[in-house]
N, C-alpha and C positions, 0 to 999 in steps of 0.2 A: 488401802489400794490407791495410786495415783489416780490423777483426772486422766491422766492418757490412756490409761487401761481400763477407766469405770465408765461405763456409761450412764451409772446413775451420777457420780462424780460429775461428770458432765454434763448432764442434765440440770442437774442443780446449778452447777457455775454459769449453764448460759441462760437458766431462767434469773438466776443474782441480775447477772449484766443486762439483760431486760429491761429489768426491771428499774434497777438503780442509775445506769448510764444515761436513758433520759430522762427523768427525774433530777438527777446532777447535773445532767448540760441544760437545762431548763432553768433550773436555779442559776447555774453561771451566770447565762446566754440575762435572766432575769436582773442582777446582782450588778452586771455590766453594763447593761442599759440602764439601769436603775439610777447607777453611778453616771454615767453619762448626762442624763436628764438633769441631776440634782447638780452638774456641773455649769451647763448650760443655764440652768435657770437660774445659780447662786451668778453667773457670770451678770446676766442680764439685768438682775435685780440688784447688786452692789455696785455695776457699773452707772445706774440711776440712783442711788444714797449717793456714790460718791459727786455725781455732777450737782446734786441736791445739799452736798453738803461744798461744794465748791461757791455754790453761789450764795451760801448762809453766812459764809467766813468772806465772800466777797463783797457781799452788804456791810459786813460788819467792819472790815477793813475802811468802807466807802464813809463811814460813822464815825471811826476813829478820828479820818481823815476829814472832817466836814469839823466835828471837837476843834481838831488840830488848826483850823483855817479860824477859828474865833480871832485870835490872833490879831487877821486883820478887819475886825468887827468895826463901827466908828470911827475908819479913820481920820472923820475931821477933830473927832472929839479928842482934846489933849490929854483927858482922862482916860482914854482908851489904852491897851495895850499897846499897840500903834505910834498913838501922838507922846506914852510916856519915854517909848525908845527914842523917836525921834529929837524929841526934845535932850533927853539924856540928864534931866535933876536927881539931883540926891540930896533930898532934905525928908522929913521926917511927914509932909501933904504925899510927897511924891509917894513911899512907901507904903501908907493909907489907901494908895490907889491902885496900887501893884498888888497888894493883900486883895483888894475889892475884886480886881480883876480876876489874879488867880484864884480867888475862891469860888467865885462865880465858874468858872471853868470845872473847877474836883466838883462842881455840885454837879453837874450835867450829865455826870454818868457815873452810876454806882460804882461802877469798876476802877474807878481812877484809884493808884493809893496813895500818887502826888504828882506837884504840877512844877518843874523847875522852869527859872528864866534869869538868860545873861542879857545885860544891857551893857551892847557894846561903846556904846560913845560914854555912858558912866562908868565903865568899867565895871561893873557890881553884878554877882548872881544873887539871885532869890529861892528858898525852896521853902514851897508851903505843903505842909507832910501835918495829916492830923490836925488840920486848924488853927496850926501857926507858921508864923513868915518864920525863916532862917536867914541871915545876908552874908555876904562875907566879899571881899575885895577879888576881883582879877574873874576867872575862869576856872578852877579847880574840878567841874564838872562834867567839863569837856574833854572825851577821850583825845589824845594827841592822832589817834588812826582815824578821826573823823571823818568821811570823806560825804560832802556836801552833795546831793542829788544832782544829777546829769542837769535837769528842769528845775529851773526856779520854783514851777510852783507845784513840786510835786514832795512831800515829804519822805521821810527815813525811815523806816520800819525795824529796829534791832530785836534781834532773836531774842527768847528767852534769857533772862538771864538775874542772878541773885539780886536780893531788893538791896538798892545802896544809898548812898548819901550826898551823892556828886559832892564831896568834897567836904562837906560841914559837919564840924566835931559834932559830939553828944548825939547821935545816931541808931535809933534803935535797927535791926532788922528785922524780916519778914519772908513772907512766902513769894519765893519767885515771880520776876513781873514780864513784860516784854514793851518795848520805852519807841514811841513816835517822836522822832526829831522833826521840828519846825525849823529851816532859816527864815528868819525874818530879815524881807530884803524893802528898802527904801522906794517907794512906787516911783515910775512902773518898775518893780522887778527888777531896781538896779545893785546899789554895792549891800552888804550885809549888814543890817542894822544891830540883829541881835539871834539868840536862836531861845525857842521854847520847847522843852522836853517833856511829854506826858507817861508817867509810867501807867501801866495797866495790868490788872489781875488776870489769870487765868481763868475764871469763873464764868465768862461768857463765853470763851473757845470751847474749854469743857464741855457747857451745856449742848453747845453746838456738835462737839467730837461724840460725847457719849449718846446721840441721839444716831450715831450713824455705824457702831456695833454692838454686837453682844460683848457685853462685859464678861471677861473672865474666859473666854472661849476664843476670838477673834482679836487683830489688833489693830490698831489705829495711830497715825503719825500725821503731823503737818511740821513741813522740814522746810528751809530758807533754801535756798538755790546754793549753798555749801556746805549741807547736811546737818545743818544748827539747827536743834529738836524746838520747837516754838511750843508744842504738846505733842504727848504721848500718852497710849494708855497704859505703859511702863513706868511709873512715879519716876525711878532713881534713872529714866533715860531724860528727861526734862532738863533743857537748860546744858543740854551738852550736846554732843557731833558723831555722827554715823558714818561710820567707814566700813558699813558692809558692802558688798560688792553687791547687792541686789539694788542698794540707793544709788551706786554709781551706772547700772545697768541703766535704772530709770532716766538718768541723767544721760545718758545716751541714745538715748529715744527721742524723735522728733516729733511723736506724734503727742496732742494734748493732754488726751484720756487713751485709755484702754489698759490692758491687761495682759498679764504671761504667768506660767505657772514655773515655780522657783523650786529646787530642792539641796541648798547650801546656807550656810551660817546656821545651821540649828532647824531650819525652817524649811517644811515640804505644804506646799499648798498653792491654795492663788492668790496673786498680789494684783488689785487695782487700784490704779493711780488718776490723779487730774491733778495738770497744771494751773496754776493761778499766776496770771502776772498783770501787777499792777504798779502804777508811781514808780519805772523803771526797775522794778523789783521782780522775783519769782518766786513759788512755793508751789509745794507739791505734796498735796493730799492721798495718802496712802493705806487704805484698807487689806490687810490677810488673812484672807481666812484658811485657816489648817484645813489639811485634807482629814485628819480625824474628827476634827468637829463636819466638817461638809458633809462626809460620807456617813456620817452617826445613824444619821435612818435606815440609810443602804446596809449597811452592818446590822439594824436591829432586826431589817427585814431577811436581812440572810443565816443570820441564826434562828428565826421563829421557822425559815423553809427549812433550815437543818434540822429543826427539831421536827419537825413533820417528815421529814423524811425517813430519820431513824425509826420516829414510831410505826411511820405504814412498812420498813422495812424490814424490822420483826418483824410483823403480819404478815410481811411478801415470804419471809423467809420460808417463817413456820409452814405455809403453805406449799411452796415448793419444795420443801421438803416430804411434804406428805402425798405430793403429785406423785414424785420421784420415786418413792419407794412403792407407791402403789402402784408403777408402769413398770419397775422394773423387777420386783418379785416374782412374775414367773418367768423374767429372761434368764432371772437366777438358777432358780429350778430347771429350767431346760439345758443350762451349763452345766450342771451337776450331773445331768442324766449323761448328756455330751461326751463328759470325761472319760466315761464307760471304755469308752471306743479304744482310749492308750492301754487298754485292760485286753486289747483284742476283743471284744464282745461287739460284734457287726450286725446284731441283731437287737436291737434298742426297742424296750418297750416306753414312749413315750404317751406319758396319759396328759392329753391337753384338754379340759375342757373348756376354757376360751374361744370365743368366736373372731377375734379382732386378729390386728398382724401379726400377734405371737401367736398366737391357735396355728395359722399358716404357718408360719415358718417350724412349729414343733412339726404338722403331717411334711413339710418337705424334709426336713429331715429323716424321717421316721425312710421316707421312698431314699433317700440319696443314701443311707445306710446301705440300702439292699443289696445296692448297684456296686458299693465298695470293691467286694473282691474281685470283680474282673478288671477294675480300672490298676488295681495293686501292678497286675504285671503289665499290663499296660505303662506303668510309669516305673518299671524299671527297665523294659525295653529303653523306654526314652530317655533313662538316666543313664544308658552304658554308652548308648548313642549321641549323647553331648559328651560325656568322658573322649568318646573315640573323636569328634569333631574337635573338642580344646587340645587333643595331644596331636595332631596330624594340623592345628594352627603357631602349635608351640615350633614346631619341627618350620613349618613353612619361613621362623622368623632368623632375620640376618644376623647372624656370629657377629658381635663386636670386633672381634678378632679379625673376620674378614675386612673391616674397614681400615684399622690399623696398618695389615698386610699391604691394603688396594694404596695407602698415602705412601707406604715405601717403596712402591710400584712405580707412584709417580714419581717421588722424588730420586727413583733413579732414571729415567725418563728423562729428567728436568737437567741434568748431569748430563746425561749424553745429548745433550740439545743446547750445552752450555747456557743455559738458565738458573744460575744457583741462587737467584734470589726465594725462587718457588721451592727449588730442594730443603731451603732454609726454614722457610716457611712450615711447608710439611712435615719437616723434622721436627717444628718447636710445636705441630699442633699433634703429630705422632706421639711427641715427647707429651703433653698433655695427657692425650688418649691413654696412654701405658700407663701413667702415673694414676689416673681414674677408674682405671679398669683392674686395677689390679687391690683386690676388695681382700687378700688373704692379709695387705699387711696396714694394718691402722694403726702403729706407733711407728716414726722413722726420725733419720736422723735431720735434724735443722739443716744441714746443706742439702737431703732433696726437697724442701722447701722452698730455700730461697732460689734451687736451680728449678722447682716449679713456676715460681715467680717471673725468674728471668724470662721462662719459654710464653707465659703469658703475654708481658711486656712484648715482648719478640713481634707478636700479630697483632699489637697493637698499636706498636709503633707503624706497621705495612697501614694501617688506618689511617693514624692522624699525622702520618710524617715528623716534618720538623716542629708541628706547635708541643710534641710529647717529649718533656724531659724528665730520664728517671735517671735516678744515684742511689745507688746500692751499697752502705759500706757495714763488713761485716770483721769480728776479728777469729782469726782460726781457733783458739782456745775455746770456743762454742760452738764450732760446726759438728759437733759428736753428740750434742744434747740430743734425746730422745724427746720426742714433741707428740703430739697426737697430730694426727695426716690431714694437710686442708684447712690451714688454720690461718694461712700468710694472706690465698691467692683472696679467699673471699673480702678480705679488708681494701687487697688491692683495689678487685673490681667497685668496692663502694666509691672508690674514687670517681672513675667513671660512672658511676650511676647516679650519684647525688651530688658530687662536689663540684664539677667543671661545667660552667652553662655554655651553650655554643659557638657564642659569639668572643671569648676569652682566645686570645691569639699564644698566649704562649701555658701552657700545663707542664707543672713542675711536681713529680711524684717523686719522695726522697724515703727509705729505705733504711734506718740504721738498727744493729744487731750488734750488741755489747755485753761483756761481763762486768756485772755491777754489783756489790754488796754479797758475796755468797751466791748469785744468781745470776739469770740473764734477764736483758730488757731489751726490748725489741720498740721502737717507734714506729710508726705512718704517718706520714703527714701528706700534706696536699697545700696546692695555693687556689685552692677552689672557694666557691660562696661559703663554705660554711655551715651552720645548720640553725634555725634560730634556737633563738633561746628557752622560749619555754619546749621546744621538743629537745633539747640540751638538756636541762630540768628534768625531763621525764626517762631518757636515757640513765642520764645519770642514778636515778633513783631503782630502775629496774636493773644495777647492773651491782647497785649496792644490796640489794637482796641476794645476790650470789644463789642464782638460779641453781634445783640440785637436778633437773632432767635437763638433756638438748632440744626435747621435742620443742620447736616452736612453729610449727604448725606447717612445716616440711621447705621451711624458708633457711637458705642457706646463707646468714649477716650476721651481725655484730652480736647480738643475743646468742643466738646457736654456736658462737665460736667460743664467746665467751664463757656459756655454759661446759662446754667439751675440755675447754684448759681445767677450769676450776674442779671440773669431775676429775679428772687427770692427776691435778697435784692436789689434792684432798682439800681443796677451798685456801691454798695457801698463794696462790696467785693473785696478784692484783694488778688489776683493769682500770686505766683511765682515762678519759675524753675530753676535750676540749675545743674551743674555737681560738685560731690562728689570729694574730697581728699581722699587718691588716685585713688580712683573708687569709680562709683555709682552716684546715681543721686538721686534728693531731689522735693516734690510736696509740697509746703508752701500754703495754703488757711486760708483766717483771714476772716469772718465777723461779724458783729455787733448783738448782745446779746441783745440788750434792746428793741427789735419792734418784735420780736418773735411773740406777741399774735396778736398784730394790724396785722402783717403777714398774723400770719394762717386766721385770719377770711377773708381775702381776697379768692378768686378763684383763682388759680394759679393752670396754666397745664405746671404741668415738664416733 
């Protein structure tokens, strides 16, 4: 038995929803806030790693750069790196002191993995890699794209990038570095003496990146102001360039820190960033954390309430189940007894021993048994007496026929008052009326169709005047086609109902009816808006199913027209729709010509 008919059915379904619906909006409402919380506080807590980690890679940059300024250590002393550019020797003391220097420098900080220098007035580079000098003539070291700091005294900072050899054969390589340019410029800060290049390991950004997420879960970037990876917690993205659209988002962002949630390039989560700019430079420190890892709690906390759920809701079930049958077992029994009554037996022994509301309602019944026969004829007085009321309201209503009559009245009226615009009128809405009224004949021929059409147009052109223009062209070899009745005007009217908005100055309805391939085709078009496209889409698809009933829910369009042909010519009709260039829309109907009589002589209710 249905829930609509059970009461214990019912019983049970609305103690279920009781039971479970808060319980489930509790869990959501929990789940959601949960998420919420774990949002906000991942926000607030990574939004402090990342300025924690902005200022660990700021010091360390300030240390690079402090390295990098040795440089101009002793510049009285001619021994110095300093007095050796200035001076500009090339003898084999000079090179003794250029070794001394730059090894003094790779000592100073574990990370160095070499220290190059061009001495521009000798013309000579130096690279001391591993504990020996290299030299070699000219500059070969120096990229040709060099482009020297805004600030004298501020140095160059180059992105990650493969360990190389500025130029000096026999060169082994290594693990990626990222290289601080020094010009060295002639005190004060005048022409350029020479420039010194420090490469450096990764092994201190590292330390510093991997203190600031979870490895393997979360990700982390420090990118140069043109997307140049300096590190990453992606190995094989190091040492190269980011052209996702969430680094160039950042990059359009004015503000130093904060935060937005992304869900493109592979990645659904939150991204916080902090800007770093230093020595005319920028970098921008970039933590993600996936929304699967964020939400991982929230997830484990909503499955442990799912699984509580399920389990109390066995329990709830079993229970209301046993509620249910236990409240409604003697409604049962008193149904049973009930039924008697289609038996004619008007004298019901009902045995209730219950004292609660079924006890009650078996004694009321037991009394409204009793009463039965005298109400019987009582309700069939009342039922000859609405009979005689519904046939004396049937009679009271207006003959269609009378209205038809009452517009040929007028329209001769309109005649002897020389007014033939109104006799016209009334003829074309007469000529309607007759065509509608007239219910014996549901197959006719194609010309009182399109002379249906015309009469239509007719009162509606008296509407919209001159903005309405209709063209009608049909050829006489098909005006004998047998059609099912009321097939043209409905398409008509969609024109005015959907296609023309109000303010459109001029409405062009075009009308064409031809013999085509063994058949006819009939067109509608319109130079109205149109229809979009995904209801185009959905048309289209419900018209491709070739509907096999009319009923569409007692609406007289393009579904019910189309259902009536295809019932008609046994699904061999074909129906197509479209939208107009540059507006308007278009109703294509083809069917077959040559079974017309075999047709008609069928029964067919359109």
């Amino acid at each position: 038995m249905s829930i609509k008919h059970s009461i214990r059915n019912k019983l049970i379904t609305f103690l279920s929803i009781a039971i479970i619906l808060p319980i489930a909006v509790s869990i959501l409402l929990s789940y959601l806030y949960t998420k919420e919380s774990l949002k906000r506080d991942a926000i607030r807590e990574n939004s402090n790693i990342v300025y924690q980690g902005k200022m660990s890679i700021s010091n360390y940059f300030d240390l690079v750069n402090n390295i990098s300024l040795s440089a101009y250590s002793n510049i009285q002393m001619s021994n110095s790196i300093y007095g050796i550019l200035i001076g500009g020797n090339d003898d084999f003391k000079t090179e003794q002191e250029i070794y001394s220097a730059l090894h003094g420098i790779a000592q100073s900080d574990k990370d160095i993995r070499q220290v190059y220098l061009y001495s521009g007035k000798a013309n000579r580079s130096f690279l001391l890699v591993n504990g020996y000098l290299k030299r070699v003539e000219g500059s070969p070291g120096v990229a040709p794209g060099f482009v020297p700091p805004v600030k004298k005294s501020d140095p160059v900072i180059e992105s990650t990038h493969p360990f190389g050899g500025y130029g000096m054969k026999d060169f082994s390589s290594g693990p990626p570095v990222f290289t601080v340019h020094r010009p060295i410029y002639r005190a004060p800060l005048k022409e350029q003496i020479g420039l010194m290049s420090i490469d450096f390991s990764l092994d201190n950004l590292r330390r510093i990146c991997d203190m600031l997420y979870t490895r393997g879960a979360e990700n982390i970037y420090l990118l140069d102001g043109k997307g140049g990876v300096l590190y990453s917690s992606r190995q094989e993205e190091i040492g190269g360039t980011l052209a996702d659209k969430w680094m160039r988002h950042i990059q359009g962002l004015s503000a130093e820190t904060g935060h937005f949630e992304w869900d493109q390039d592979g990645f659904k989560g939150i991204t916080v960033y902090g800007k770093i700019t230093m020595f005319g430079q920028s970098w921008i420190l970039v933590k993600q954390i996936p929304d699967q890892y964020l939400y991982k709690n929230a997830q484990q906390l909503l499955m442990i309430n799912a699984l509580v759920l399920v389990t109390f809701l066995i329990i709830a079930i079993m229970a209301t189940v046993y509620i249910s049958f236990k409240l409604t077992s003697p409604i049962k029994q008193l149904t049973k007894s009930i039924k008697q009554i289609k038996l004619r037996k008007l004298k019901l022994d009902i045995d209730s021993k219950s004292t609660d509301e079924v006890g009650v309602l078996a004694d009321a019944i037991r009394y409204m048994v009793e009463t039965i026969d005298s109400l019987i004829m009582q309700e069939l007085r009342l039922e000859l007496a609405n009979k005689d009321n519904q046939l004396k309201a049937l009679q009271a209503q207006i003959n269609p026929h009378f209205i038809y009559n009452t517009l040929q009245s007028i329209g001769a009226v309109a005649l002897q008052n020389n007014v033939p615009k109104i006799y016209s009128l009334t003829s074309s809405l007469g000529m309607m009326m007759r065509y509608n009224m007239n219910t014996n004949e549901s197959v006719v021929p194609l010309s009182k169709e399109l002379t249906h059409v015309e009469s239509y147009i007719e009162l509606q052109k008296q509407r919209f005047k001159q903005r309405l223009s209709f063209v009608m062209e049909s050829g006489k070899e098909v005006l004998h086609v047998k059609v099912p009745k009321m097939i043209l005007q409905p398409l008509v009217e969609n024109c005015f109902k959907h296609g023309f908005e109000h303010n459109k100055e001029a409405w062009e309805i075009r009308l064409s009816v031809q013999a085509e391939d063994d058949g006819v085709r009939i067109a509608i078009e319109d130079n109205g808006i149109g229809i979009p496209q995904e209801r185009l889409s959905f048309l289209q698809k419900q018209l491709s199913r070739a509907p096999a009933s009319p009923d569409t829910g007692g609406s007289i369009g393009l579904i019910n027209v189309v259902s009536r042909i295809q019932l008609f010519f046994n699904q061999e009709a074909r129906i197509e729709i479209s939208n107009r260039e540059p507006s308007g829309f278009a109703v294509v109907i083809w069917f077959p010509a040559d079974k017309e009589e075999e047709r008609t002589n069928e029964s067919v209710d359109c």
